[in-house]
Structures are given as C-alpha cells and as structure tokens.
DOMIKE-193406 format. One record per residue: z, y, x of N, C-alpha, C, O in turn; residue in one letter. Coordinates in steps of 0.2 Angstrom, whole numbers, plus 2048, in hexadecimal, padded with zeros to 3 digits. Layout:
// DOMIKE-193406
ZYXZYXZYXZYXa/...
// end
This chain:
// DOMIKE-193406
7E28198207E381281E7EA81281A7EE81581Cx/7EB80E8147F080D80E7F78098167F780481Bx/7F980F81480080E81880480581880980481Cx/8028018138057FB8128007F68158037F2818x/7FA7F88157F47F38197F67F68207F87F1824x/7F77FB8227F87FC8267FE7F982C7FD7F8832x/8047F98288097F582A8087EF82B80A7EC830x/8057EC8278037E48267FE7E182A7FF7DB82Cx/7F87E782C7F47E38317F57E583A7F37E183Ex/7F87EB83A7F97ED8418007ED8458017EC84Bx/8057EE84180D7EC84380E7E68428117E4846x/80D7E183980F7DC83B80B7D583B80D7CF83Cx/8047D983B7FF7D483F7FF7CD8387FE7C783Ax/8007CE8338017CA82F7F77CB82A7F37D0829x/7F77C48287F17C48237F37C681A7F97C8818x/7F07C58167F17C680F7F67C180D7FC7C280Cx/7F47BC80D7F77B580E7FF7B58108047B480Dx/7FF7B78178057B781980C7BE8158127BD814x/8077C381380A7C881280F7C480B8157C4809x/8097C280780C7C180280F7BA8008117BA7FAx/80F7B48058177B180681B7B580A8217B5807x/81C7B880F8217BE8108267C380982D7C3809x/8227C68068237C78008247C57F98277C77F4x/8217BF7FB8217BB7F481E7BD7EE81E7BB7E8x/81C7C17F18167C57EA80F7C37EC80C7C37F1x/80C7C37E38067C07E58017C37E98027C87EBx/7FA7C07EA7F57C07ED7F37C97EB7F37CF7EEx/7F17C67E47EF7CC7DF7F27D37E07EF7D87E1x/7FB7D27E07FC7D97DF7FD7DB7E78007E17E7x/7FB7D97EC7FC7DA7F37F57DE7F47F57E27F8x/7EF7DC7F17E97E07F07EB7E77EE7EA7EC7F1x/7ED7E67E67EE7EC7E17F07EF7E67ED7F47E7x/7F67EE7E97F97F47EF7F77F77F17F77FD7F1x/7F27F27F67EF7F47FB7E87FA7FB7E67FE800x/7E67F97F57E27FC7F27E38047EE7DF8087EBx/7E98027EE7EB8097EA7EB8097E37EB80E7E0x/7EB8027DE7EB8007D87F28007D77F27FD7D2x/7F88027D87FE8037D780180A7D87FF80D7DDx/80480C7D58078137D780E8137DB8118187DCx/80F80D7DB81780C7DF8198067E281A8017DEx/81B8047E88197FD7EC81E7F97E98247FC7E8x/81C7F37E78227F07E38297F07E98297F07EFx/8307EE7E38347F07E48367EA7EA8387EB7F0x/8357E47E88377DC7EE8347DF7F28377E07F7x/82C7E27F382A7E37F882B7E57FF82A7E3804x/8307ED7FB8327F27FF83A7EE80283C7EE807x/83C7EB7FB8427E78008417E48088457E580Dx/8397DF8088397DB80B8397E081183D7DF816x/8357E48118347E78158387EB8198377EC81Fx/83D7ED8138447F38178487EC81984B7EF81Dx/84A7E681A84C7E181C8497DF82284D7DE827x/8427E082483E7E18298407E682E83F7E5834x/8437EC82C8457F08318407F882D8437FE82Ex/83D7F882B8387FE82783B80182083D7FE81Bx/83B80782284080B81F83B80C81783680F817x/83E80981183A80880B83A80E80983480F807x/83D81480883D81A80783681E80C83181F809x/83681F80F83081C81482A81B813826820813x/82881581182481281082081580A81A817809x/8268158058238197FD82181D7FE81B81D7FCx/82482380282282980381982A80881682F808x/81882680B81282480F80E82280A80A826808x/80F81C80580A81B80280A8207FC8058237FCx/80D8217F980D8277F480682C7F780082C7F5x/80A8317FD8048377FE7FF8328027FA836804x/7FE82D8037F68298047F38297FD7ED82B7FCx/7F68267F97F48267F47F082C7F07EA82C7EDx/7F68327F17F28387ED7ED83C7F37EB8427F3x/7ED8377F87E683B7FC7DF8377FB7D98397FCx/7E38317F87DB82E7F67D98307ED7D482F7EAx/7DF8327EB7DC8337E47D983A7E47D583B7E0x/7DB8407EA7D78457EA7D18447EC7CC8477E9x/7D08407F27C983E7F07C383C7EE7BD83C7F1x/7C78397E87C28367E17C283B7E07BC83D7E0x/7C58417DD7C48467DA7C084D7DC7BE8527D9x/7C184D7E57BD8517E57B784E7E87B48537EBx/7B38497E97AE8477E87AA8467E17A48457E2x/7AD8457DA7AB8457D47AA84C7D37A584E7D2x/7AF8517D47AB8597D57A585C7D87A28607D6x/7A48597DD7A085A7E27988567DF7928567E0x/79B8527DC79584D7DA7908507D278B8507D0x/7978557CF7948547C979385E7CB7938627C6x/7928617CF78F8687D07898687D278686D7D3x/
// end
C-alpha cells in the first residue's frame, strides 16, 4: 500500500477530506499522491507531517521505492503480456 494512504488511514485515522484540511492541499492532489501520479510528496505536505512527529526524509524515501515497485509492475506485466 502507497506509504501516504497508509499513514493516513491506519496511524492517523484521518479521511481524504480530513487529510487535505490538515494539509491544506487540495482534494485532487492528495489523490495524485496517493495514487502514484506524483514523483515526489509535495513539499507543505512533508512539512505537515515532519510537524506531526514523521520523519519527511522517511517518508520520501518510502514512497519513492513504493513507487518504483509499482512502476516495475506495470512493466513487467506489459512484458509478460506482449510475449
């Protein structure tokens, strides 16, 4: 699971909504996040969250290799698909 949904729904128990008046970012890019449509969690984000106690450096680094664990496997399902 994307290391930020993750935080969001099982530690701090918070909704989309809530995440993103916490944040102050919108709806939209709290998806994008979440979904892996960004390559880097925005910057207030990580503030809010190293404010929180969660080490931002951390975090990046969590979502980062989530990310390139799910872009390996778009890629090697599109190999697998086109053999």
């Amino acid at each position: 699971m994307n290391p930020i949904k993750k935080l969001r729904i099982e530690t701090l128990k918070l909704s989309l909504k809530e995440m993103s008046l916490l944040t102050d970012l919108s709806y939209e890019t709290l998806v994008r996040v979440e979904n892996g449509r960004v390559k880097k969690i925005p910057k207030k984000m990580l503030e809010i969250l190293n404010g929180l106690g969660y080490c931002d450096e951390v975090i990046s680094l969590d979502y980062g290799e989530w990310l390139h664990r799910e872009q390996q496997k778009v890629k090697n399902s599109f190999h697998t698909s086109t053999k």
